[in-house]
N, C-alpha and C positions, 0 to 999 in steps of 0.2 A: 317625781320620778316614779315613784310607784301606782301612779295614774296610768303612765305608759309603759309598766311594767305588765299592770294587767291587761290594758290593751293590745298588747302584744299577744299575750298567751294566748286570750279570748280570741282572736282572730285566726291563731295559730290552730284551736282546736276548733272553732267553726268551718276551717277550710277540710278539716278532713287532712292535714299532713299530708297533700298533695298538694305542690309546687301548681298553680293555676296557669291552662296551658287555653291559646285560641281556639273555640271549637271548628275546624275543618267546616269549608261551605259544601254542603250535598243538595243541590239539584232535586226539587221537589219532582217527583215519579208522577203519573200521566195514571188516576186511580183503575183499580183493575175494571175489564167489563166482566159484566155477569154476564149469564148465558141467557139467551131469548129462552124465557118458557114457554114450553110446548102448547103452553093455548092459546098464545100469539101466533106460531107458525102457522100461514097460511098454504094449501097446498092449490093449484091448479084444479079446475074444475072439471077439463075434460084435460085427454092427453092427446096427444098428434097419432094418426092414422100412422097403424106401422104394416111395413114390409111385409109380403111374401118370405118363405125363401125361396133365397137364388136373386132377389129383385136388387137392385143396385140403386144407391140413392141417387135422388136428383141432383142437382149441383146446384148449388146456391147461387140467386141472382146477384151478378154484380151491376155498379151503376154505371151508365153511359158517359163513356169519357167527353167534356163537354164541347161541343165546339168550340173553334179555334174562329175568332172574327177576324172577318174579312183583314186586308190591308187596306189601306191609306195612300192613295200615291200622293205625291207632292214633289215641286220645285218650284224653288228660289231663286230670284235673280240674285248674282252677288254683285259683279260687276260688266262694263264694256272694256276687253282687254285692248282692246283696236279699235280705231273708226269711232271715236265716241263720236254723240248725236252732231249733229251738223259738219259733219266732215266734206271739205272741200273734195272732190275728184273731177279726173276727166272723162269726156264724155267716152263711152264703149271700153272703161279699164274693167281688169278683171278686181274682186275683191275678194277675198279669203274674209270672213268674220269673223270674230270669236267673242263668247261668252265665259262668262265664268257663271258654275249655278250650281245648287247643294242639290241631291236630292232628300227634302225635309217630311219626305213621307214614310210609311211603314212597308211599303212594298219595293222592292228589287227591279230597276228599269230592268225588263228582258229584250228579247228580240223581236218583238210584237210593239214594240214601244214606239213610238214616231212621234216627228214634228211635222205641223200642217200650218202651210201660209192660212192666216184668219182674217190678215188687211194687207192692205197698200196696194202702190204699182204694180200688178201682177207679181210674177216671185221673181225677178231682178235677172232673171235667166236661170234661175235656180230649179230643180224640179220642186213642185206643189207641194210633195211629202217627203219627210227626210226622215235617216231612222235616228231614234237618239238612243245617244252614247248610253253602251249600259253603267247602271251603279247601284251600288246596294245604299240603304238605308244610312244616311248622315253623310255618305260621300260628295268630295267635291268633284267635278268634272268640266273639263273644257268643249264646250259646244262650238262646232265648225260647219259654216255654209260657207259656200265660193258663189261669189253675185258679180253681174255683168253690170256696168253702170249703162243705163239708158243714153243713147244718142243727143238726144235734145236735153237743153239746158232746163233744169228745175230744180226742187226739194222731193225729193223720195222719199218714201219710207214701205217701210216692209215686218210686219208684224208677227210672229211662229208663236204657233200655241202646242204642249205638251198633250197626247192623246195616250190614255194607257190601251191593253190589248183586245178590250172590248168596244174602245172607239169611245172612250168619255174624255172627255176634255179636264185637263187639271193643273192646277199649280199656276206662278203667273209664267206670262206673256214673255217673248224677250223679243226687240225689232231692232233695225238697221234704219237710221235715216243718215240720208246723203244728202250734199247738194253737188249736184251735176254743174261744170263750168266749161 
């Protein structure tokens, strides 16, 4: 007992009779900078030509906003809504066609935009150029020609190709075949 008598005391007067409390965590500090000495500073060698008075500065070059590339045209056949390939008809009926097609390019079909027969039996009574339907960029669009079926019996066909407003040819094909009875 008086082993941990004196253990007590001793520990009692080692703490300094203050109740031992967690020291608080502080965020070690980012050490101060010193200042550059002046025999490091470097100064400029020459200085920039100055002014008159009265003169008015130049105006600082800015950069050329970049150009904008070109667009892309493009169409997609999606589907034949009518008249899929080998469709029966009678000889001199009239046909309405239709396509289904995206346009999957970056440029906006305009009004300059047309289809142009590329094959087959002549254009089926249809005129040679036709304008195509406009659409902006990802749209889908129903494309419509009216075709005469040929008098005489046979297999037709009739092939349109996409031209943008400079005359270049783009995107696929879409065609009409018949067979005339």
């Amino acid at each position: 007992m008086k082993t941990a008598r004196i253990f007590f005391l001793l520990s009692f007067w080692l703490s300094g009779c203050v109740p031992i409390s967690p020291t608080p965590f502080i965020a070690p500090a980012a050490p101060p900078r010193s200042p550059t000495p002046v025999s490091e500073i470097r100064l400029p060698t020459s200085l920039p030509p100055t002014a008159g008075p009265g003169a008015t500065p130049e105006p600082s070059a800015t950069p050329a906003p970049s150009p904008t590339p070109p667009c892309l045209p493009g169409l997609e056949f999606l589907s034949d809504l009518n008249y899929p390939d080998g469709t029966l008809v009678a000889p001199g009926s009239l046909i309405e066609k239709e396509w289904q097609v995206r346009n999957n390019g970056s440029c906006a079909w305009g009004a300059a935009y047309h289809l142009r027969l590329v094959e087959g039996f002549l254009p089926l009574g249809a005129a040679p150029e036709q304008a195509l339907y406009p659409a902006l960029p990802g749209q889908e669009v129903t494309l419509r020609i009216t075709f005469t079926a040929p008098q005489e019996a046979g297999l037709y066909r009739s092939a349109w190709q996409a031209y943008d407003e400079q005359g270049n040819p783009f995107g696929q094909a879409v065609y009409i075949e018949i067979l005339v009875q």
